[in-house]
BAGUGU-272606 format. One line per 10 residues: number of its first residue (from 1); their letters; for each residue x, y, z of N, C-alpha, C. Coordinates in Angstrom, 3 decimals, padded with zeros to 6 digits. Layout:
<recs>
NUM = A = X Y Z X Y Z X Y Z; ...
</recs>
This chain:
<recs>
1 = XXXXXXXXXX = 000.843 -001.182 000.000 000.000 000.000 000.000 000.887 001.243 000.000; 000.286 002.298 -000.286 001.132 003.650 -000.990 000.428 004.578 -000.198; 001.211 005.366 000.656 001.159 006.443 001.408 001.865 008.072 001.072; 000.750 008.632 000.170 001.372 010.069 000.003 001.080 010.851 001.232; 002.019 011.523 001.440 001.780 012.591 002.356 001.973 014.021 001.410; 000.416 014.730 001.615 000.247 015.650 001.219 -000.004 016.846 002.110; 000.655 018.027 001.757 -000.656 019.624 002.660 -001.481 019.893 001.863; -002.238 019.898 002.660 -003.584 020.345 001.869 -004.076 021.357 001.110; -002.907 021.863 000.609 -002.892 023.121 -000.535 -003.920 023.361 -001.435; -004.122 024.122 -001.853 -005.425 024.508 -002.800 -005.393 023.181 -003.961
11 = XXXXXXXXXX = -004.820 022.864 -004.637 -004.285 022.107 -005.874 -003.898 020.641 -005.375; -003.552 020.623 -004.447 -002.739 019.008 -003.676 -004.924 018.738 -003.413; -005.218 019.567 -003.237 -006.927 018.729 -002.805 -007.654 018.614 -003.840; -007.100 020.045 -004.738 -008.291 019.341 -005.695 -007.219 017.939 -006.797; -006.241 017.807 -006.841 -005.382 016.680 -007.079 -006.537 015.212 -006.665; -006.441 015.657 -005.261 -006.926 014.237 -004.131 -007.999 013.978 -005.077; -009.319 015.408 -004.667 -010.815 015.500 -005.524 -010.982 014.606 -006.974; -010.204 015.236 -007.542 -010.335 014.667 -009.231 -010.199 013.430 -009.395; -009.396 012.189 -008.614 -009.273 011.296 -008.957 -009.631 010.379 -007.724; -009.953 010.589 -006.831 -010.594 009.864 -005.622 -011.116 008.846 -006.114
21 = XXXXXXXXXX = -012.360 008.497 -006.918 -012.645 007.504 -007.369 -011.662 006.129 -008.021; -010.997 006.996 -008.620 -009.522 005.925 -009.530 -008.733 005.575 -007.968; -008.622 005.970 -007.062 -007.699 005.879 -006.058 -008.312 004.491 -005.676; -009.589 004.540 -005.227 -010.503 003.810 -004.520 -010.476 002.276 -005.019; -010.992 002.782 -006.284 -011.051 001.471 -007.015 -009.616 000.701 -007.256; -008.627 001.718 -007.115 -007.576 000.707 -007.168 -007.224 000.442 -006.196; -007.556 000.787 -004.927 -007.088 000.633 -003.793 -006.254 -000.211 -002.638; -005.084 000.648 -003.116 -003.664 000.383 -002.743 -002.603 001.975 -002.843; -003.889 003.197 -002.391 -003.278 004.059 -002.014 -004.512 005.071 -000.972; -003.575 004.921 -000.111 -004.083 006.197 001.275 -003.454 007.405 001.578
31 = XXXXXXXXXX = -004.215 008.484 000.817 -003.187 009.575 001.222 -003.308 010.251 002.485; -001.957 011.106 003.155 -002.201 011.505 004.547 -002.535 013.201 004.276; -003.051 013.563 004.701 -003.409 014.744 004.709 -003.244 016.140 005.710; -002.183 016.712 005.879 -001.706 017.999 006.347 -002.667 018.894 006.271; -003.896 019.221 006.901 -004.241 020.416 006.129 -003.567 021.808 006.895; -003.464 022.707 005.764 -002.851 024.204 005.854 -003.495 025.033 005.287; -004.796 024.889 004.678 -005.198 025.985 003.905 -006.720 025.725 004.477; -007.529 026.837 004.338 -009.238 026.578 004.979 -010.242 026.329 003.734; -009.666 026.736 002.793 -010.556 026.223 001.598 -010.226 024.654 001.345; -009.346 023.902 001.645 -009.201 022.302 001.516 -010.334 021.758 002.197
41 = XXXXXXXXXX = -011.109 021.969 003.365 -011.950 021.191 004.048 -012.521 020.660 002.939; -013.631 021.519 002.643 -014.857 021.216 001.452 -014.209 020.171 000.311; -012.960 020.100 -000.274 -012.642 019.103 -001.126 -011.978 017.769 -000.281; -011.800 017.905 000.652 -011.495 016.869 001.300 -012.989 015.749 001.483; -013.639 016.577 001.923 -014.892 016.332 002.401 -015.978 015.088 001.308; -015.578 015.579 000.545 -015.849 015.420 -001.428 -015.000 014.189 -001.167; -013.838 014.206 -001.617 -013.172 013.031 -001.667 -013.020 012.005 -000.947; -013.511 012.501 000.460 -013.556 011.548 001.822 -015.299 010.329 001.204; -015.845 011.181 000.516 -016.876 010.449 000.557 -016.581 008.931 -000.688; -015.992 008.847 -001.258 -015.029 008.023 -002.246 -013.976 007.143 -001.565
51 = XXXXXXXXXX = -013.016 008.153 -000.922 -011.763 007.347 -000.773 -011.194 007.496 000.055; -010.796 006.379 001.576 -010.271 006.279 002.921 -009.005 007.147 003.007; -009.052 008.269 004.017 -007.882 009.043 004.166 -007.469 009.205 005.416; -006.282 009.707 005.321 -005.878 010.024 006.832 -005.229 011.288 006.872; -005.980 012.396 007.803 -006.019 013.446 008.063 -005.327 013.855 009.826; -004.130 014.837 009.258 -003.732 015.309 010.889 -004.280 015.857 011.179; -004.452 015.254 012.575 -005.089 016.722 013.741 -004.120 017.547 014.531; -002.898 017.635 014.115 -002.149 018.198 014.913 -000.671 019.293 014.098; -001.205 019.608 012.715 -000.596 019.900 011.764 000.628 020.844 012.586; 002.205 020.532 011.942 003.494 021.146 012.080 003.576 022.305 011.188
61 = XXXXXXXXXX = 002.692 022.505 010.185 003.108 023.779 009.231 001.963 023.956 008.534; 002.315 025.481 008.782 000.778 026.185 007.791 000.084 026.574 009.243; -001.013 027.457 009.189 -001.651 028.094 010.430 -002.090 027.638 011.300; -002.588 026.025 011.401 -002.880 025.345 012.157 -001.965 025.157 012.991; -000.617 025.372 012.860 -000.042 024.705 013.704 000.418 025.501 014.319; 001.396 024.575 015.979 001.861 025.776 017.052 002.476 026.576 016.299; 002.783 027.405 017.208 003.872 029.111 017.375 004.673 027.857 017.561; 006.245 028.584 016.598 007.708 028.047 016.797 008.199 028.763 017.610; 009.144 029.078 018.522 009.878 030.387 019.419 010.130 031.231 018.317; 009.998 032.326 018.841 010.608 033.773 017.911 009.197 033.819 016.927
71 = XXXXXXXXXX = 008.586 033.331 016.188 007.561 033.272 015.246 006.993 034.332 015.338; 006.083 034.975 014.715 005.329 035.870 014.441 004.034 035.780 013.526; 002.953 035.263 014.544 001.796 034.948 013.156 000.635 034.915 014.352; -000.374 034.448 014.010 -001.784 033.755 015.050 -001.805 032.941 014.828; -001.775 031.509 015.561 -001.971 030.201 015.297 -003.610 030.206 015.332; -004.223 030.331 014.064 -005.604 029.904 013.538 -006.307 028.492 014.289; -007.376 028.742 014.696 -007.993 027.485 015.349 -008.466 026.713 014.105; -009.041 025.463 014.095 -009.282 024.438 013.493 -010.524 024.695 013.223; -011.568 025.320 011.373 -012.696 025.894 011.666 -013.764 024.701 011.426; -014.584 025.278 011.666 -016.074 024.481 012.043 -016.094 023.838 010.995
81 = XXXXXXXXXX = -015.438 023.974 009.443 -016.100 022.727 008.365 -015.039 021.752 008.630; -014.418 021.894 009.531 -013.202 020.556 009.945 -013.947 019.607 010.429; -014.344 019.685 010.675 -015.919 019.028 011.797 -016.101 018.072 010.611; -016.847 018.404 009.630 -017.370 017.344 008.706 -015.634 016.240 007.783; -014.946 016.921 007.815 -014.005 015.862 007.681 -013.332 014.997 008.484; -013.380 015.697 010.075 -012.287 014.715 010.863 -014.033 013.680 011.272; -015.373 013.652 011.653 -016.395 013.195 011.184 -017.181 012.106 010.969; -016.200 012.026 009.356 -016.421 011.471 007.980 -015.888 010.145 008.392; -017.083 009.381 008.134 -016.664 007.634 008.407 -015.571 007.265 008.025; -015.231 007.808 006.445 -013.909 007.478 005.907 -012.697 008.207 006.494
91 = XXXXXXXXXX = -012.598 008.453 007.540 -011.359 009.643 007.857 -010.651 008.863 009.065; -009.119 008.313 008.485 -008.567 008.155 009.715 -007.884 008.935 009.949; -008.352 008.849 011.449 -007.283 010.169 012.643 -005.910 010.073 012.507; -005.074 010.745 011.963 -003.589 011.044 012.204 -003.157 011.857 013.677; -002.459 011.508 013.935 -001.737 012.657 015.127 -000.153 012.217 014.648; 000.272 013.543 014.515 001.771 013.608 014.563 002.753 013.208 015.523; 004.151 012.796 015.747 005.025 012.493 017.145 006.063 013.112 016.166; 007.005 014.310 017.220 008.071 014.440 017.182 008.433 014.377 018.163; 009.443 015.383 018.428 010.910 015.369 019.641 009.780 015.252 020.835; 009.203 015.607 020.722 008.399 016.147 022.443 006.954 015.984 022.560
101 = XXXXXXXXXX = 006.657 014.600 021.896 005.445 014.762 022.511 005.747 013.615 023.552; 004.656 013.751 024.609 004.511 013.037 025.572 003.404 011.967 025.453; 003.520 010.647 026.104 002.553 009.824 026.048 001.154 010.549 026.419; 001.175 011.667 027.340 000.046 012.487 027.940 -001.162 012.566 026.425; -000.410 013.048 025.441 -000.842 013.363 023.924 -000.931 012.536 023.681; -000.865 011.422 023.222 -000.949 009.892 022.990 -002.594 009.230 023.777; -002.475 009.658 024.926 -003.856 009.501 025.584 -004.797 010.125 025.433; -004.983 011.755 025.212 -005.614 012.322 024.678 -006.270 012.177 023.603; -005.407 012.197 022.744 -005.834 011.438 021.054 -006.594 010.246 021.079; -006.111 009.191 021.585 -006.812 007.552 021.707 -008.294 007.815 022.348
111 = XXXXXXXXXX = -008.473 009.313 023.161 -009.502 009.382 024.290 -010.639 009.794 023.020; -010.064 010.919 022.068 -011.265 012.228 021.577 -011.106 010.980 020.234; -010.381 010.222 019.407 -010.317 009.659 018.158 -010.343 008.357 018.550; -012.123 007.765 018.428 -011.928 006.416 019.033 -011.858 005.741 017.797; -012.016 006.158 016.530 -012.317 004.907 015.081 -010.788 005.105 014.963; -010.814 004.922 013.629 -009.714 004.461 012.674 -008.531 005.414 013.160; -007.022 004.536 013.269 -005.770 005.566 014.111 -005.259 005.267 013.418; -004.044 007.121 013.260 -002.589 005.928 012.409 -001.999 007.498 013.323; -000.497 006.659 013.227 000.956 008.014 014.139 001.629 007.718 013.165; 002.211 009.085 012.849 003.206 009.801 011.862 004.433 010.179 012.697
121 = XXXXXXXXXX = 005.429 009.190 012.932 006.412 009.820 013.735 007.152 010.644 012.607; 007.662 011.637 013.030 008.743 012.600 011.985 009.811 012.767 012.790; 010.022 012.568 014.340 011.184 012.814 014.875 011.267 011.508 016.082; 012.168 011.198 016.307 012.241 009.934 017.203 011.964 011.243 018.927; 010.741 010.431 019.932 010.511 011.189 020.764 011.181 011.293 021.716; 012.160 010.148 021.688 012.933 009.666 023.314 014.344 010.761 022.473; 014.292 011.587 021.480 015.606 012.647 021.187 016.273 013.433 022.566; 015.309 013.654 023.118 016.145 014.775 024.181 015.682 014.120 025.376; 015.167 013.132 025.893 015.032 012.461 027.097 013.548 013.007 027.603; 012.571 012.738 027.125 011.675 013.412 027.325 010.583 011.480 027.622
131 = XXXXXXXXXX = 009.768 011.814 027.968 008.252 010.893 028.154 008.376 010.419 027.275; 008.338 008.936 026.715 008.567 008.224 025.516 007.197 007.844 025.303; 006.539 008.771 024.465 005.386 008.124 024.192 004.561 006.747 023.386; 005.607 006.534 022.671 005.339 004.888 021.678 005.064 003.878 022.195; 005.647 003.206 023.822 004.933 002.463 024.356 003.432 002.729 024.039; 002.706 003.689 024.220 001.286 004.143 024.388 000.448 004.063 023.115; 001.709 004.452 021.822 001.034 004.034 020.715 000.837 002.549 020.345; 001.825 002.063 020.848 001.658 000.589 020.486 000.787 -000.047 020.750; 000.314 000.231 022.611 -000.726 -000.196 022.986 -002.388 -000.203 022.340; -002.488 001.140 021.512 -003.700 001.728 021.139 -003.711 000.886 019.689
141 = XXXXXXXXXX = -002.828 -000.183 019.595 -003.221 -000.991 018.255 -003.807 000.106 016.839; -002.915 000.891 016.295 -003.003 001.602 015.500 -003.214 000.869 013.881; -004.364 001.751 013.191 -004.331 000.814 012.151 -003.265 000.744 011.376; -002.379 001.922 011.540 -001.172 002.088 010.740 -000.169 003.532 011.688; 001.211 002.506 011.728 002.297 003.407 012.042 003.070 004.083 010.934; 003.620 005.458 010.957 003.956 005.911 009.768 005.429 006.377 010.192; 006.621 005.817 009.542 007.961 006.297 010.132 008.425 006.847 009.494; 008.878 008.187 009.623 009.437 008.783 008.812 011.041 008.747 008.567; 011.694 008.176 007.270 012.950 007.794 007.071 013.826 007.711 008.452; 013.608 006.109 009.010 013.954 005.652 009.739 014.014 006.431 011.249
151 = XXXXXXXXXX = 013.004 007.554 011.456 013.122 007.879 012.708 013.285 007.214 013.904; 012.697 006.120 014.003 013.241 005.074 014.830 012.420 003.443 014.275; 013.045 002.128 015.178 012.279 001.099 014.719 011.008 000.761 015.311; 010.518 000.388 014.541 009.090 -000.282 014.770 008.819 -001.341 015.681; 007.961 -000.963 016.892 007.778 -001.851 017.698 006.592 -002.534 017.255; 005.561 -002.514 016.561 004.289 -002.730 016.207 004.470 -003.709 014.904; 003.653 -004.391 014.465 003.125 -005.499 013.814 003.876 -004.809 013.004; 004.465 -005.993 011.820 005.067 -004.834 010.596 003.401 -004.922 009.888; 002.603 -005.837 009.541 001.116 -005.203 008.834 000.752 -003.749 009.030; 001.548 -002.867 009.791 000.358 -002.096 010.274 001.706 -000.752 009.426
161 = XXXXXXXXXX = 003.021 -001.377 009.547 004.088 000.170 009.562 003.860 000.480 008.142; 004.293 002.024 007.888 004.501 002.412 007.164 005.924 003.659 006.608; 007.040 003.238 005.816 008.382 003.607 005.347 008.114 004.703 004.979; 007.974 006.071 005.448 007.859 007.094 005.168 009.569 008.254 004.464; 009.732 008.110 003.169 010.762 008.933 002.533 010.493 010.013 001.708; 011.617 010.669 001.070 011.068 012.112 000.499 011.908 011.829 -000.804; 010.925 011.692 -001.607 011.257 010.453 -003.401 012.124 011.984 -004.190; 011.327 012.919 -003.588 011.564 014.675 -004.390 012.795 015.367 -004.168; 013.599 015.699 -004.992 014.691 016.739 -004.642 014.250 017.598 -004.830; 013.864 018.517 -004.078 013.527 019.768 -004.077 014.569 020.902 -004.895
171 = XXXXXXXXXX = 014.307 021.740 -005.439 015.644 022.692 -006.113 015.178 024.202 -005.567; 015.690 024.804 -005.432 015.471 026.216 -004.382 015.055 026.906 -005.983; 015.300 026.989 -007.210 015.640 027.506 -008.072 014.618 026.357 -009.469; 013.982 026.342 -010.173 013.851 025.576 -011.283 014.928 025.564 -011.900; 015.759 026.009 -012.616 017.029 026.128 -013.837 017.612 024.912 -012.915; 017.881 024.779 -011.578 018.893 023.792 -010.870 018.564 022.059 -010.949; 017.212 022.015 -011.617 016.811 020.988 -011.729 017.347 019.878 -012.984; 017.866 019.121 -012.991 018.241 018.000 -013.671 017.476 017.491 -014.550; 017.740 016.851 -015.922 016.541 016.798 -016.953 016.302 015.426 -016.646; 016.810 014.680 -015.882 015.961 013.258 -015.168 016.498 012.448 -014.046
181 = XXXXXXXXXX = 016.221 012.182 -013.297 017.219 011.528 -012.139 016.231 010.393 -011.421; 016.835 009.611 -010.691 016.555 008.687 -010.232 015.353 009.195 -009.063; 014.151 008.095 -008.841 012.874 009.168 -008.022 013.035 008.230 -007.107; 012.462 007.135 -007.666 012.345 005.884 -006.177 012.415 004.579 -006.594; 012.187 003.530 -005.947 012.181 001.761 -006.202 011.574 001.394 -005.119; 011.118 002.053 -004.039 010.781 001.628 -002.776 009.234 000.698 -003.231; 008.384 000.630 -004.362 007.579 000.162 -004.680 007.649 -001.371 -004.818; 009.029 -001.368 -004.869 009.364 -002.496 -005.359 009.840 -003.253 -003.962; 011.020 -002.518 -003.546 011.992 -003.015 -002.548 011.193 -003.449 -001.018; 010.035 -002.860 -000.913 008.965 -003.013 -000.206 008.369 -004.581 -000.262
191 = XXXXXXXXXX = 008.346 -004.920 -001.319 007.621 -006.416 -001.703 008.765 -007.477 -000.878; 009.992 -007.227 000.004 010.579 -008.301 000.452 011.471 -007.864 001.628; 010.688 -006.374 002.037 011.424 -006.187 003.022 010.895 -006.475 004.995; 011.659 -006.840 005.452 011.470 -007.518 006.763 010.173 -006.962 007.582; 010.980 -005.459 007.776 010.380 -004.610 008.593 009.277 -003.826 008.444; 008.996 -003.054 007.309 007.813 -002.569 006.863 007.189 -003.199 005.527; 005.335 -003.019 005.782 004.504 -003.310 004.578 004.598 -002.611 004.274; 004.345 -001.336 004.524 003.634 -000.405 002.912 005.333 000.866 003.145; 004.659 001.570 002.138 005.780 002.516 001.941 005.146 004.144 001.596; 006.162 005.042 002.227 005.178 006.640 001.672 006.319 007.527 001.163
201 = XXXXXXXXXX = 005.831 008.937 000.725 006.587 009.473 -000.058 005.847 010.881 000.342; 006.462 011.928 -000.500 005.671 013.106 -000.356 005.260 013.664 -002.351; 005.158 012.485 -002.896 004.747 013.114 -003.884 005.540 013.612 -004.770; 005.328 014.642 -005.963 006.322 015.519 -006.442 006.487 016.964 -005.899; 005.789 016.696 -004.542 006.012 018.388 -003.623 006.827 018.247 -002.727; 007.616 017.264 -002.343 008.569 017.120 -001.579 008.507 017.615 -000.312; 009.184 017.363 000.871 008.799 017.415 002.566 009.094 018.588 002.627; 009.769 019.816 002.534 009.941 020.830 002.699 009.005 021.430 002.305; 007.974 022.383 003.571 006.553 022.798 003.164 006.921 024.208 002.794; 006.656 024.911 001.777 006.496 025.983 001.430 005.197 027.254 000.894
211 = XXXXXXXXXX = 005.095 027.911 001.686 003.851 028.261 001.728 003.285 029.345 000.091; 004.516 029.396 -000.826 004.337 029.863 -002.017 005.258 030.748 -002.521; 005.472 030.961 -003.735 006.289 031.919 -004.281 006.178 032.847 -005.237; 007.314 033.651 -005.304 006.801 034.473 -006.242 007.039 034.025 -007.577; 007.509 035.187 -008.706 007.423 035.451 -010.098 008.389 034.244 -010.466; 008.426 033.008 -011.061 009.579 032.255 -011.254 010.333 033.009 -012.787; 011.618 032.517 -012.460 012.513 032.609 -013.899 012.649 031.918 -014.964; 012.131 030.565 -014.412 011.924 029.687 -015.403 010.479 028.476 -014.976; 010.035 027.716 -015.986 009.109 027.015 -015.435 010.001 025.920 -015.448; 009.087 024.640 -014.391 009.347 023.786 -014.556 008.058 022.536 -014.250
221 = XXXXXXXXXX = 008.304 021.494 -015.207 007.230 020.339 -014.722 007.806 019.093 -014.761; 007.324 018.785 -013.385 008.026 017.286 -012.880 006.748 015.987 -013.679; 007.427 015.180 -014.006 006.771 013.961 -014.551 007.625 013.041 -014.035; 007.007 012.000 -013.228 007.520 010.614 -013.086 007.256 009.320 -013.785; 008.183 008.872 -014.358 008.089 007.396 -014.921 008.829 006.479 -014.719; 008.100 005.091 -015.076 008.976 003.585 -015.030 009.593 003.492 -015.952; 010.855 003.159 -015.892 011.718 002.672 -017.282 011.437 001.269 -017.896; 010.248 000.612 -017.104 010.715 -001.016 -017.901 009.694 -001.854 -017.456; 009.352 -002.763 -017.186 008.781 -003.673 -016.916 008.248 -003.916 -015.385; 006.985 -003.972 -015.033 006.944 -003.875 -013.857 007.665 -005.399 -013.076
231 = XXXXXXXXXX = 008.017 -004.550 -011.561 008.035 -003.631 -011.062 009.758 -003.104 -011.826; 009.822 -002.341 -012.068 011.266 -000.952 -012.312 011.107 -000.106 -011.855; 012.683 000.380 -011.601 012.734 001.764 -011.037 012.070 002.733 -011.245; 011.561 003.860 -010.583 010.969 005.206 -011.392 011.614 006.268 -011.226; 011.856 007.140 -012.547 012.623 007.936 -012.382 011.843 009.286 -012.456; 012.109 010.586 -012.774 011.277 011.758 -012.639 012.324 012.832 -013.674; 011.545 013.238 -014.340 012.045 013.962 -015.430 011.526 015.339 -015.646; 012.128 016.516 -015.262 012.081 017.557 -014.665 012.542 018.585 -016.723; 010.944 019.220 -016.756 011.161 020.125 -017.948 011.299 021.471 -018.059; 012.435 021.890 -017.304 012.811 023.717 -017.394 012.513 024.225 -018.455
241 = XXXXXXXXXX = 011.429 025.619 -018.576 011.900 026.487 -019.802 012.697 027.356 -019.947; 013.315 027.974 -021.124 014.203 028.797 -020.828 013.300 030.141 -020.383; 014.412 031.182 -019.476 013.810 032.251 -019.427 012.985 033.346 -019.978; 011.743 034.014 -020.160 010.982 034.182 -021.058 009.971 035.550 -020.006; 009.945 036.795 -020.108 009.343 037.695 -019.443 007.565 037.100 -019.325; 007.434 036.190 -020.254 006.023 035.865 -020.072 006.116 034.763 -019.373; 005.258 034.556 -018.566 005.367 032.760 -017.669 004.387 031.897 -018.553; 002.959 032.452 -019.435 002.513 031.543 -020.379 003.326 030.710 -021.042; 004.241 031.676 -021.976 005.366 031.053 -022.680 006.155 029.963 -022.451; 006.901 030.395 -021.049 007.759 029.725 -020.206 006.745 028.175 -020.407
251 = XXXXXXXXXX = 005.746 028.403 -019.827 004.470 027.099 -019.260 004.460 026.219 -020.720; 004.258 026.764 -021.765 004.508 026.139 -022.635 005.600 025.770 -023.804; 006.476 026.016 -023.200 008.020 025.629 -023.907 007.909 024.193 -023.153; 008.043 024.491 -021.377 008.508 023.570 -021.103 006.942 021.905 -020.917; 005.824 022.256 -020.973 004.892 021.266 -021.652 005.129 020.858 -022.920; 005.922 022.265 -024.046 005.854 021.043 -025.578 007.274 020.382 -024.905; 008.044 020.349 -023.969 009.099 019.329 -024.028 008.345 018.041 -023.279; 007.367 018.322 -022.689 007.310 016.760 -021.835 006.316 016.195 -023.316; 005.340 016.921 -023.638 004.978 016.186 -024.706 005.507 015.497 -025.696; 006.497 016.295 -026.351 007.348 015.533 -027.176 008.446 014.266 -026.750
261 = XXXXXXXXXX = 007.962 013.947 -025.248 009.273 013.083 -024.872 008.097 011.790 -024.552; 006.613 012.397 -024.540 005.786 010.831 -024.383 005.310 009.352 -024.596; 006.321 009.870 -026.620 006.572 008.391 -027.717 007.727 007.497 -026.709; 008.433 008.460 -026.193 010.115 007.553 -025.609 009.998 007.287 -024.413; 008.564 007.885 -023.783 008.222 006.986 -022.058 006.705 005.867 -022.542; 006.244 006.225 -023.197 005.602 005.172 -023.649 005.965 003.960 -024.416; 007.001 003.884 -024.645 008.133 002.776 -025.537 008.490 001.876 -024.296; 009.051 002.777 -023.235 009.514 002.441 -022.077 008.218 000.999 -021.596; 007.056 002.048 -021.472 006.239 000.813 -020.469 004.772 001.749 -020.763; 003.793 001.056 -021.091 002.460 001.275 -021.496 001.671 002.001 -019.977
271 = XXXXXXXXXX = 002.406 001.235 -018.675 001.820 002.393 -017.410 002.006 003.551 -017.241; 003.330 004.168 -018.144 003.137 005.899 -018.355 002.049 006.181 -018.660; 001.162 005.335 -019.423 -000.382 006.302 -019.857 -000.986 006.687 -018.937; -000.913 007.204 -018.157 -002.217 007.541 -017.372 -003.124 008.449 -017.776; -004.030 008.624 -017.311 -004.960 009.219 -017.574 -005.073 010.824 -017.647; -003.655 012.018 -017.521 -003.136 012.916 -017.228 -002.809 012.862 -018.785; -002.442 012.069 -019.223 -001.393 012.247 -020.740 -002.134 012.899 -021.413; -003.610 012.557 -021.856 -004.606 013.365 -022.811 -004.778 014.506 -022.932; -005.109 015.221 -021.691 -004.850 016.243 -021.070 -003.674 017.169 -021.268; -002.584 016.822 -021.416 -001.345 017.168 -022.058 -001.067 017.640 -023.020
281 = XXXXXXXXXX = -001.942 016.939 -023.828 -001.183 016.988 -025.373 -002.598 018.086 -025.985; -003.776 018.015 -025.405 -005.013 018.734 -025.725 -004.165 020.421 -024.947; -003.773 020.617 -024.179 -003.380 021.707 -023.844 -002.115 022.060 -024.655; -001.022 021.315 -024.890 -000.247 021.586 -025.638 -000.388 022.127 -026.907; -001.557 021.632 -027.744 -001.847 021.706 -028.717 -002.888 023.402 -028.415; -003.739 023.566 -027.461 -004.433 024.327 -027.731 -003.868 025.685 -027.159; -002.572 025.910 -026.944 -001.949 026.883 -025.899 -002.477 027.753 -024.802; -003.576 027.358 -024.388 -004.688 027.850 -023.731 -004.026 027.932 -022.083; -003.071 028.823 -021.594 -002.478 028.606 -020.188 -003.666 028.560 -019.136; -003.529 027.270 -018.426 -004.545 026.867 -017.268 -003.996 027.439 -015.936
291 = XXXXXXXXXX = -002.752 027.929 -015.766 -002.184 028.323 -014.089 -000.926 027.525 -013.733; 000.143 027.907 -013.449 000.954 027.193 -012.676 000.601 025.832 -012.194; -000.524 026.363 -011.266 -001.153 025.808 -009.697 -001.845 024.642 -010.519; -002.569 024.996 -012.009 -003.417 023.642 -012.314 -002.244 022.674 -012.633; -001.007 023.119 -013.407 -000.124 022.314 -013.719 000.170 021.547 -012.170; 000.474 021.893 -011.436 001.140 021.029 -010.093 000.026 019.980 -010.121; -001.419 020.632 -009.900 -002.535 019.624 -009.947 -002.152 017.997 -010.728; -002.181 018.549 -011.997 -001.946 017.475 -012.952 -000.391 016.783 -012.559; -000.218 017.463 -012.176 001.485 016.507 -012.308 001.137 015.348 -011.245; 000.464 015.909 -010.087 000.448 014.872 -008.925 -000.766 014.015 -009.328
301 = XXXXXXXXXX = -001.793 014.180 -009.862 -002.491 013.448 -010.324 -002.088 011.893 -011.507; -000.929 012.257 -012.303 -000.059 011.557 -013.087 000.427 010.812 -011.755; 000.844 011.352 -011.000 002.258 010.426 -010.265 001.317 009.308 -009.158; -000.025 009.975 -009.178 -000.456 009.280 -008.074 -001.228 008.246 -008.669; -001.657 008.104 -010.389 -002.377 007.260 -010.618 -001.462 006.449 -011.279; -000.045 006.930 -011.459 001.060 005.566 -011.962 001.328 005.024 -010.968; 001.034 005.035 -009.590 001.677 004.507 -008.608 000.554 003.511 -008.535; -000.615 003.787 -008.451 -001.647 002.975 -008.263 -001.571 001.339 -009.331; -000.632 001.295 -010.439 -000.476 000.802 -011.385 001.012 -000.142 -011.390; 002.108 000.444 -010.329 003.496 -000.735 -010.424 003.414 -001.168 -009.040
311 = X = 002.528 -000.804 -007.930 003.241 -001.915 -007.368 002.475 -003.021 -007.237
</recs>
């Protein structure tokens, strides 16, 4: 099983939205859900009614979450249409563990989230000598543990863990991006490994949360593919445009390059088709710029319905 971890960004939901159904039916992917933005409820909500998710209640980034020291913001309360997603029959409860939480939080959570559980460790808790709360998770028979690149080992059933890594190199810059590099195999390497069943990733938005940017210099669009025969490696092939005062332009230099490269990933392996490709080549062709933001849409929509397909 395939664990994206997403924030719930305007585009990462309607991503989820659009294809919820394809998720479902193939079902052998659960995405986790960060939310950070207040317009995500309502598409969550939508998609919850389709396809089993798991949603934090205790979000690290974006307004929901605590004040860091020094910070400067209002930590936003959790609004009333949260209600209908955390709720939602289909919604399992996430709670986060880093450096410091205490089993105290661990009890709390198990007390207010009696259905479906899963813990997202991101930092091993016993780091600074603090209340080791994992005894407590273990106890609460979680439907799923989520570790983030080896934060610590798994005391719990391996049925239940989940290999949480970050498949994305992030580039501070588009131009810095590489025209293809190695993404992941964990789809694969998963099918015989000891310790964990399933495996997670963050997508093509990678773990470093960023709350947006400005004017870029160049575009870029990430596409992931298999080179070969299932299961194969997948690699991710990153299409910079050159610099261009218009960003339409930019948007479509670097779409006619992924288009024109779709004969030589479809040669590769017939699961590049997904259902994103059509879409591609109808925009390519019609130069009609849809948004940055719809492009990210589509990209993760591609990556999430090829995944549904190798392992």
């Amino acid at each position: 099983m395939y664990f994206p971890l997403l924030r719930g960004k305007r585009f990462e939901g309607l991503a989820i939205k659009a294809i919820a159904t394809d998720l479902a039916a193939a079902g052998n992917v659960v995405p986790i859900i960060e939310p950070v933005a207040g317009e995500t409820w309502i598409r969550l909500k939508v998609a919850l009614d389709d396809l089993p998710m798991a949603v934090i209640t205790n979000p690290k980034v974006g307004p929901y979450s605590e004040l860091k020291k020094l910070e400067k913001r209002i930590q936003q309360p959790m609004p009333l249409k949260a209600a209908g997603v955390y709720g939602h029959p289909n919604v399992i409860w996430a709670l986060v563990i880093n450096e410091g939480t205490l089993s105290s939080e661990v009890a709390v959570f198990n007390a207010l989230c009696p259905g479906r559980r899963m813990f997202v460790v991101m930092a091993s808790p016993t780091a600074h000598g603090v209340d080791d709360p994992i005894p407590a998770v273990v106890r609460s028979n979680p439907e799923y543990f989520v570790i983030n690149h080896h934060a610590l080992v798994p005391t719990t059933a391996r049925s239940v863990t989940v290999d949480l890594q970050d498949a994305f190199l992030a580039q501070d810059e588009n131009v810095s991006y590489p025209p293809d590099e190695f993404y992941s195999n964990r789809h694969a390497t998963i099918r015989t490994d000891a310790t964990f069943e399933h495996f997670g990733d963050y997508s093509i938005v990678g773990k470093k949360f960023r709350k947006g940017g400005g004017k870029a210099n160049n575009v870029a669009l990430h596409h992931v593919y298999t080179i070969g025969p299932n299961p194969s490696d997948l690699r991710i092939k990153h299409y910079v445009s050159a610099n261009d005062p218009s960003e339409a332009t930019m948007w479509h230099d670097a779409l006619t390059q992924l288009v024109n490269d779709l004969p030589s990933l479809r040669a590769l392996s017939p699961l590049n088709d997904t259902a994103v490709i059509p879409t591609y080549i109808a925009m390519q062709k019609s130069g009609d710029y849809p948004g940055l933001g719809k492009m990210k849409e589509w990209g993760i929509r591609h990556q999430l319905l090829l995944m549904t397909v190798v392992q």
